[in-house]
N, C-alpha and C positions, 0 to 999 in steps of 0.2 A: 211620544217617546223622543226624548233629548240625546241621547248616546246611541248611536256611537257617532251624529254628524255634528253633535255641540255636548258641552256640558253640562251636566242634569243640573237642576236647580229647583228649589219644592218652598213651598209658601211657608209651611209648618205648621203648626198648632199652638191656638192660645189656649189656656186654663176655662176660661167658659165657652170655647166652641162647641158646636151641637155637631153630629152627624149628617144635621139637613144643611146648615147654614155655612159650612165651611168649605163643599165640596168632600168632601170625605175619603171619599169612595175614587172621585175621579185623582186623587193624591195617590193612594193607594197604589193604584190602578196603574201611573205613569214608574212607580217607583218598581213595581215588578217587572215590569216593560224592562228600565234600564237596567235590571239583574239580569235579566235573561240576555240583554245585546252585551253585555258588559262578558258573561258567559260564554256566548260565540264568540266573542274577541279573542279570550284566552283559549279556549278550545279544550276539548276533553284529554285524560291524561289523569293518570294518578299517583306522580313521580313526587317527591317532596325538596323542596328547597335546601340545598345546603351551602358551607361555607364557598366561594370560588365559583358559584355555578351561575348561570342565567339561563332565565326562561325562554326557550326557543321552538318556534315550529317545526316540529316533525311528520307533518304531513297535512294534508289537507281536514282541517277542521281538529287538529290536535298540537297535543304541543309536551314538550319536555323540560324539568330541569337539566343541565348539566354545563359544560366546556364549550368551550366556540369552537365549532370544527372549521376550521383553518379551512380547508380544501371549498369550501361552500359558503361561511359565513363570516369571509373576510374581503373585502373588494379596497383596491387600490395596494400602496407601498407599506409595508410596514417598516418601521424605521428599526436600526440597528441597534436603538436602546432598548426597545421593545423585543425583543430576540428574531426579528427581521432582517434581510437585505438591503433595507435603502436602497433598492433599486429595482429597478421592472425590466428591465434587461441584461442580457450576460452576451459576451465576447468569447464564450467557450462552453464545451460541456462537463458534465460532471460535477459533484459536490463543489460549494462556495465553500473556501475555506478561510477563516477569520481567525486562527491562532496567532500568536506571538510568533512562533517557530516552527510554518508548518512544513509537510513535508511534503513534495509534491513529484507524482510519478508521472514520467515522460510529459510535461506538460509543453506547449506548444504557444513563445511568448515573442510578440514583438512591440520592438517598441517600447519595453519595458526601462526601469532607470531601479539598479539595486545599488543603497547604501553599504548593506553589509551583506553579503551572501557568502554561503559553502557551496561551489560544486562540486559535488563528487564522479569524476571521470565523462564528465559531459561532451556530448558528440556537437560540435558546432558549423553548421555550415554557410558561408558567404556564399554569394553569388555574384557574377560577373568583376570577380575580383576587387570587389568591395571592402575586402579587411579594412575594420575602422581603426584611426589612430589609439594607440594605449598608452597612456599615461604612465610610468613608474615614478614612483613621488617616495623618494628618499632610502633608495637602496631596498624598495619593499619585496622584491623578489630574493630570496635565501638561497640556498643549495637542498635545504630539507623542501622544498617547496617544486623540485623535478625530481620525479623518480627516476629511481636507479636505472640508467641507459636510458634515458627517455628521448633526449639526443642524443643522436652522435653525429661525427663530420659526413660521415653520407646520407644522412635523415635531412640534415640540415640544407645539403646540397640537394637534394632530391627536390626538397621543399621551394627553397629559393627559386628553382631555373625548372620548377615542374611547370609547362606549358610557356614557356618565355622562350623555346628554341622555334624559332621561324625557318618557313623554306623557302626558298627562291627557284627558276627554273635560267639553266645558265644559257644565256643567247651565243657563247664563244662557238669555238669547234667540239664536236659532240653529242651537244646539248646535254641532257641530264639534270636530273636535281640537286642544289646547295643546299648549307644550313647555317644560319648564322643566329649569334646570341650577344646580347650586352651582357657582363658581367661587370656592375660595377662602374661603366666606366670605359674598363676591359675589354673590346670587340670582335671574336673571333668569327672566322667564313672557314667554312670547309667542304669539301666535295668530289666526288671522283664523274669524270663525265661520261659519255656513251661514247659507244668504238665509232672510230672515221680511220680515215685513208690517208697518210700521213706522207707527204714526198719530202726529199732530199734537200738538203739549206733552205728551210721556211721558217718561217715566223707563227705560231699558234696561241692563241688566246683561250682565256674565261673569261668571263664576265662576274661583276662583282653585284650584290644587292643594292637597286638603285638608293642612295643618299642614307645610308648604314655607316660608308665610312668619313669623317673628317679629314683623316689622316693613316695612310696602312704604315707602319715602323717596318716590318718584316712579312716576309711569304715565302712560301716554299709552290714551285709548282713542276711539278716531274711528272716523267712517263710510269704511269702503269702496269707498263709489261707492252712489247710486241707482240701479238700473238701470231703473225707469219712474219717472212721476210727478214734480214738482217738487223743485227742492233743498232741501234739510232743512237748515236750520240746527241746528248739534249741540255744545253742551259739556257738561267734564265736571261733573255735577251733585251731588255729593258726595266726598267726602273717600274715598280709597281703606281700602278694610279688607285686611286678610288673606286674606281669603275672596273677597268681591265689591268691580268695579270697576263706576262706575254712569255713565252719561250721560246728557242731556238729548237731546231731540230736537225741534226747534219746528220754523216753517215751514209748507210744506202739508202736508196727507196725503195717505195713499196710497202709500206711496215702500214698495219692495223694495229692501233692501237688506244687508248685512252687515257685521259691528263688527271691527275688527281692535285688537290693545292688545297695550301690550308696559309690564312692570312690573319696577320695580326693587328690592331691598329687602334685607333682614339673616335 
């Protein structure tokens, strides 16, 4: 038997061969051989061939016409001509989508580079204050393009200086917590200190956030209220520095009291 390890091949028959002299029998013999392995190859099965379909084994020692099932009789990439993915991996879950215009819910993209897109009311978040630079290239933003109040001047303010107001802890008399912000440019410090013990013609300080300001233009810094003892007559007794703002304080002694100041500066 030649099949199924090589291909059959038979001497054949001349016009005066005999039945003794030709082998006959042992021809025969090998060709029914190769029908039967030829048989096991294909496997039993009584499906019949049609258009689109190929012969495939359905089991051990049998076999079907029909479709390529995808799930079992495809190995490797099938290309995206062929109605495949071109690819053997995915970056996300859920449906591959291939249309011109598709839609895509809550999806989750980084890194991505869009030519043309529509969002519609997309929730975007930065992190560590990474807002990337934007472009506007030729007046491309309109007034139909913000809804209606979508800003306003305290949306805008909220936005700008949300998480840009810093604290300080003031080393003058009191102690207590400051707060200062650049606006711009702009440099404001402001603050109300903790109660102390305030005597009669002194001199009393705050402290300012170290190396905030270049230059303070204006400050204000007053008593907040006595809370015993007589009223304190109080200005300010020196020229503002950088660092420290200082006041006077005359009047009686004795006064409990707390410094509040607000500074302005470059």
């Amino acid at each position: 038997m030649a099949f199924p390890t090589s291909i059959p091949s038979y001497q054949g028959f001349n016009p005066n061969d005999t039945l003794q002299t030709d082998n006959h029998a042992v021809q025969h013999n090998q060709e029914q051989a190769d029908i039967i392995a030829l048989a096991n190859k294909i496997g039993l099965g009584s499906s019949t061939a049609s258009n689109g379909t190929i012969l495939v084994g359905n089991g051990t020692g049998t076999s079907t016409w029909g479709q390529v099932p995808l799930a079992t009789g495809v190995n490797g990439v099938l290309p995206t001509g062929n109605g495949g993915t071109g690819t053997s991996s995915t970056t996300g879950t859920g449906s591959v989508v291939f249309n011109t215009s598709p839609n895509l819910t809550n999806p989750t993209e980084t890194g991505g580079t869009y030519n043309s897109a529509t969002l519609n009311a997309p929730n975007i978040t930065y992190s560590n204050n990474s807002i990337p630079a934007v472009a506007i290239v030729n007046n491309a933003i309109t007034s139909n393009q913000i809804a209606n109040g979508g800003i306003t001047f305290v949306n805008l303010l909220s936005t700008l200086f949300s998480g840009q107001q810093q604290t300080y802890t003031n080393s003058g008399n009191g102690g207590g917590t400051g707060y200062y912000v650049n606006i711009c440019g702009i440099k404001l410090c402001y603050g109300i200190s903790g109660s102390f013990s305030a005597s009669s013609g002194t001199n009393y300080t705050v402290s300012l956030p170290a190396s905030f300001f270049s230059s303070v233009q204006w400050d204000l810094l007053y008593l907040s209220g006595p809370s015993n003892g007589s009223l304190a007559q109080a200005i300010n007794a020196n020229p503002p520095t950088t660092s420290t703002l200082t006041i006077f304080i005359g009047g009686s002694a004795g006064i409990t009291t707390s410094l509040g100041w607000i500074a302005v500066g470059t």
